[in-house]
N, C-alpha and C positions, 0 to 999 in steps of 0.2 A: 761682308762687303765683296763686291764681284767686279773684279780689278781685269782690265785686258791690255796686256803688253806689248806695246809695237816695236820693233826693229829689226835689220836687217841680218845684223849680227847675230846668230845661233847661238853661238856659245854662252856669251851675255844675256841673251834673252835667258835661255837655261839658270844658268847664274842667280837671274836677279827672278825669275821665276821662283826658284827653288827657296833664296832668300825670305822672299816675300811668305811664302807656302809656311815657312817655320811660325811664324805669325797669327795664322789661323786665317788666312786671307785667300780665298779662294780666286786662284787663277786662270784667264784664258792667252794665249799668246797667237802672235799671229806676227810673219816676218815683211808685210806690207801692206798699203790702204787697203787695195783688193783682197786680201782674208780679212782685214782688220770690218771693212764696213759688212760683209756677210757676218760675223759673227756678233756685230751691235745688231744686226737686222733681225736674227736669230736668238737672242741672248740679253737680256736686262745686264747694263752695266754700269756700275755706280763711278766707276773712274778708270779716265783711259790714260796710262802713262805710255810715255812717245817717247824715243830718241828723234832726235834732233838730225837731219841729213845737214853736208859742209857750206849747204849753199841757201840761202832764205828762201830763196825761190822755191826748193821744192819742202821745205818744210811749210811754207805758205800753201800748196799743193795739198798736203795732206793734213792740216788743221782746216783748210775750208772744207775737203772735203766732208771730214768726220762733223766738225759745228754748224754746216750747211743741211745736214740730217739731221744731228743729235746735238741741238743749242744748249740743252741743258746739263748734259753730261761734262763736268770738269775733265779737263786736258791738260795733264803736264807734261813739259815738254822738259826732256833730260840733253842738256848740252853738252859737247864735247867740246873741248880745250881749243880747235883750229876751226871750228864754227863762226861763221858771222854773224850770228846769231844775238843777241843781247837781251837783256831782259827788256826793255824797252819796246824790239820788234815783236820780239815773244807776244805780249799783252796787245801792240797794233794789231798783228794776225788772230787771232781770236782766242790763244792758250790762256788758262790762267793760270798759270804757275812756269817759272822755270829754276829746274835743280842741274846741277853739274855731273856730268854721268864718270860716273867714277866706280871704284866698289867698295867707297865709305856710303852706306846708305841710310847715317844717323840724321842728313839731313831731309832725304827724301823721304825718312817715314817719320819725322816731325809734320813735313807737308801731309803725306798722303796722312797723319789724324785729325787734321782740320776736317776732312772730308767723311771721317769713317766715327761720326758723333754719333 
């Protein structure tokens, strides 16, 4: 499964890269929409997981952008604690999934096996 990881943060991206990689889940990363759509453009991707920015606005931003190109590619979108984000908005803007971005990742890789059947 060819998983591409959005966010801003480096070190987390690493993290949950790395994470993910023990898995046998082959990774690409990128730390914003502009690398993130060059490399769907470039790149078969079976699942885009997202951090989530504080504000809906621009995480609406960057789910239109990616599901205005790639409708069919699932989108999880990972929340942070001081987001306004909710699950509810989450699925209004086009994500289908939202997990809570933490570094317990027992939840997010029950989601990402829904995907990787």
């Amino acid at each position: 499964m060819n998983l591409l990881l959005i966010d801003r943060d480096e070190l987390y991206l690493k993290q949950l890269s790395t994470e993910l990689k023990k898995n046998n889940l082959y990774v690409l990363t990128a730390n914003g929409s502009g690398t993130a759509l060059k490399i769907l453009k470039e790149t078969h991707i079976d699942l885009i997981i997202s951090a989530t920015e504080s504000k809906a606005s621009q995480a609406l931003y960057l789910v239109l952008s990616i599901k205005g190109r790639y409708p069919d590619t699932p989108l999880i979108l990972l929340s942070e604690k001081n987001s306004d984000i909710n699950f509810n908005t989450a699925m209004l803007i086009g994500a289908d999934e939202l997990v809570p971005r933490n570094n317990n990742f027992a939840q997010l890789y029950s989601v990402i096996s829904r995907y990787n059947a």
